[in-house]
C-alpha positions in Angstrom: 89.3 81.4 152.7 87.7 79.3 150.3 86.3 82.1 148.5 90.0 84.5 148.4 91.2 81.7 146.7 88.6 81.9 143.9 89.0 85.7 143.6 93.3 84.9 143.2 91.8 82.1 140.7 90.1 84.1 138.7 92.7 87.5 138.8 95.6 85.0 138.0 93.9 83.1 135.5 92.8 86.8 133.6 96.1 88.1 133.7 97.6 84.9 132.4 94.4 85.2 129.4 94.9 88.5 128.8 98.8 89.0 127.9 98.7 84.7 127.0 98.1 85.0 123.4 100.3 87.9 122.6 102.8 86.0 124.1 101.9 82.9 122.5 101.6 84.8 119.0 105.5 86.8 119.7 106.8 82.7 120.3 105.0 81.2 117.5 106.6 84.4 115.4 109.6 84.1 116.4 110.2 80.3 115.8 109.1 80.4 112.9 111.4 83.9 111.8 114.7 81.5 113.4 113.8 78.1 110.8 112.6 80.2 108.1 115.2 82.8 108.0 117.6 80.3 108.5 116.4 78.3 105.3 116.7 81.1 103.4 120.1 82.4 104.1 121.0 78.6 103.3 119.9 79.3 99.8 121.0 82.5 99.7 125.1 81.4 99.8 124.1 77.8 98.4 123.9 76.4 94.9 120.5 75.9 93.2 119.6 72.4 93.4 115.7 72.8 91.9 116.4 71.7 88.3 116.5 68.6 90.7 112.8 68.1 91.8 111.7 70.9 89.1 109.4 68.0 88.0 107.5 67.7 90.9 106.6 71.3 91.6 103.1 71.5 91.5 101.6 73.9 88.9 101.8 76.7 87.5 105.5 76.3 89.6 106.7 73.1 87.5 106.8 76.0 84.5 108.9 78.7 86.4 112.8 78.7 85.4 114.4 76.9 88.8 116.7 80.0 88.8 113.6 82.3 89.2 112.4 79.7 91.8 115.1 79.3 93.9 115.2 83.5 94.0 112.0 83.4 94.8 112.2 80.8 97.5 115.4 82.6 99.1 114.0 85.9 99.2 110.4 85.1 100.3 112.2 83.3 103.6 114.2 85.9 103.9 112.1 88.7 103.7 108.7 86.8 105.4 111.1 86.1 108.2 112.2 89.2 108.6 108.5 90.8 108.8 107.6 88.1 111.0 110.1 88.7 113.6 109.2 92.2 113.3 104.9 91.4 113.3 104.8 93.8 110.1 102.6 92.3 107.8 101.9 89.0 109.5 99.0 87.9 108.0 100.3 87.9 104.1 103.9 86.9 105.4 102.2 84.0 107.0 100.4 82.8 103.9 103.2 83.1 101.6 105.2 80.7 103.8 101.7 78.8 104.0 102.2 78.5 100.2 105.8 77.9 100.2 105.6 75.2 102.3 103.0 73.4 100.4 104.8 73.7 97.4 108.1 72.5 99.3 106.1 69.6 100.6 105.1 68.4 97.4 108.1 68.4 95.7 110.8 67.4 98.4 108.7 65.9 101.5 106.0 64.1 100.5 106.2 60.6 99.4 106.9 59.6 95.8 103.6 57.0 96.2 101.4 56.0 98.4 98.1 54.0 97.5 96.2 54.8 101.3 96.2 57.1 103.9 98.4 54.3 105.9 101.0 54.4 103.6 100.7 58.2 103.5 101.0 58.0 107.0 104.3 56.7 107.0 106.0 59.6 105.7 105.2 61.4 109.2 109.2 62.0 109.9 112.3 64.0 110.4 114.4 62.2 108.3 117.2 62.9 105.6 116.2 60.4 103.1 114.0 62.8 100.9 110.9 62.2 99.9 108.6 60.8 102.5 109.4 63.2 105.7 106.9 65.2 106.0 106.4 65.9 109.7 108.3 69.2 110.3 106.8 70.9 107.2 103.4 69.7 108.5 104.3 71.1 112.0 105.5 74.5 110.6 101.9 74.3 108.8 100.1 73.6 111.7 102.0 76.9 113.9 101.7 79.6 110.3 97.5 79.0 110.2 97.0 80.6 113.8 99.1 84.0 112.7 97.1 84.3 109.3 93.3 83.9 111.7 94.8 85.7 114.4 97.7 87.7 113.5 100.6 88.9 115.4 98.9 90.3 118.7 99.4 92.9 120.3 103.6 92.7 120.6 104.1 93.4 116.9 104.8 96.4 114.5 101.1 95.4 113.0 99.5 96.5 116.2 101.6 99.5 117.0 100.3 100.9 113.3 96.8 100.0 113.9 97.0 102.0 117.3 98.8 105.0 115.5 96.9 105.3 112.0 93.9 107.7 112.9 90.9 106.0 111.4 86.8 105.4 112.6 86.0 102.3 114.7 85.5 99.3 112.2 82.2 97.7 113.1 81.8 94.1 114.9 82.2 91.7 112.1 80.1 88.7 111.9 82.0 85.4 112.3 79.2 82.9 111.0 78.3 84.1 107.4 79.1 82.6 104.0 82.3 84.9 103.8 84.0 84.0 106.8 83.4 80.4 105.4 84.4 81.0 102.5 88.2 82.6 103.9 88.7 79.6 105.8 88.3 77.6 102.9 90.8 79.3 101.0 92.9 79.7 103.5 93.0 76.1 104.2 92.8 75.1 100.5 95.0 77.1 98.7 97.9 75.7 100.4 96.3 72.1 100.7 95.8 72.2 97.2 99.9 71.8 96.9 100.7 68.8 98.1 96.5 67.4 98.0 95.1 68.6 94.8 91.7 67.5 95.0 91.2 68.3 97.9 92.8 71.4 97.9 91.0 72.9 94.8 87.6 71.1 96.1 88.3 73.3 99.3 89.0 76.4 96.7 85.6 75.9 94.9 83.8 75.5 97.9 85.4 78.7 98.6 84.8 80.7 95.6 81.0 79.8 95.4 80.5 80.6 99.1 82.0 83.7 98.3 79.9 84.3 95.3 77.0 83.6 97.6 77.9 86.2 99.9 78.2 88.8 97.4 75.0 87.8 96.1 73.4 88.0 99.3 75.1 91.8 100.0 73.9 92.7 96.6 70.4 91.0 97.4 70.2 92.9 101.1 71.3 96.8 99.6 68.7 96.3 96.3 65.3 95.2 99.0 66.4 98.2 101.3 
């Protein structure tokens, strides 16, 4: 008896693993398709009210017309939303929202000062006084990363193109070298680097030399063969 149950264990628990995270990724998607989308139509029949925190956009955004701005911030809800929902270009929809919500952050969430991480701290809320509420932005962060690592899954227009397009077997990638460092510093930095510049950009550099390293190395490997 004892030992049926494992085996049920183990057969629920692999069935559960193995549809789990396409499941997980469709949610996450989708979620995030409804708030962003909805954002973005908001725009789309509102007035432009950037020439309001204009000032606080972090560069090179601070020098964009707020018309341009507020088209680009409509339309890049719209349309990321939209491809999200659909699991079409996931990966790049992902990061531009990544992006967008840093810069939101910055310039409408975060708190106008803060002098420690305790004060900082404080601003972790849903409220509507302005600047100092930066919990749900941080939360919509926190649930964009896994769909730029992982992508869509396997529910998602993404997929069914991979599975169509005719192409050779791609090779098992290494996830350990100085490249796969250096995208998960970018990928954590460039949108860091909004709201947290030094950190951000330190993240970026880091980044771009371990990069450079890689290539280096590549370059290195093919000229001793």
């Amino acid at each position: 008896m004892p030992i049926e149950l494992a085996r049920l264990h183990r057969s629920l628990e692999g069935r559960l693993a193995g549809i789990g995270t396409d499941v997980s990724l469709l949610l996450l998607r989708l979620i995030l398709a409804f708030e962003f989308g909805e954002a973005g139509l908001e725009k789309l029949e509102g007035e432009n009210w950037f020439a309001h925190v204009q000032e606080q956009f972090p560069f090179p955004f601070n020098r964009v017309p707020t018309d341009l701005s507020w088209a680009m911030a409509t339309w890049t809800e719209i349309i990321a939303a939209a491809l999200l929902a659909a699991g079409l270009a996931t990966r790049f929809s992902a990061f531009s929202l990544l992006i967008l919500t840093g810069v939101a952050t910055a310039s409408v969430h975060w708190p106008e000062s803060w002098s420690s991480f305790t004060d900082l701290w404080m601003g972790y809320a849903i409220t509507d006084k302005g600047q100092g509420n930066f919990k749900l932005p941080l939360l919509f962060a926190l649930m964009l990363w896994p769909l730029v690592f992982v992508g869509p899954g396997r529910i998602s227009l993404d997929a069914i193109v991979a599975h169509t397009v005719s192409r050779p077997k791609a090779p098992a990638m290494p996830c350990d070298d100085a490249l796969t460092l250096a995208l998960v510093l970018l990928i954590f930095g460039l949108p860091l680097a909004q709201v947290l510049p030094k950190l951000g950009y330190g993240l970026v550099a880091l980044g771009t030399a371990a990069a450079a390293f890689a290539a280096w190395r590549t370059r290195h490997a093919t000229a001793s063969i």
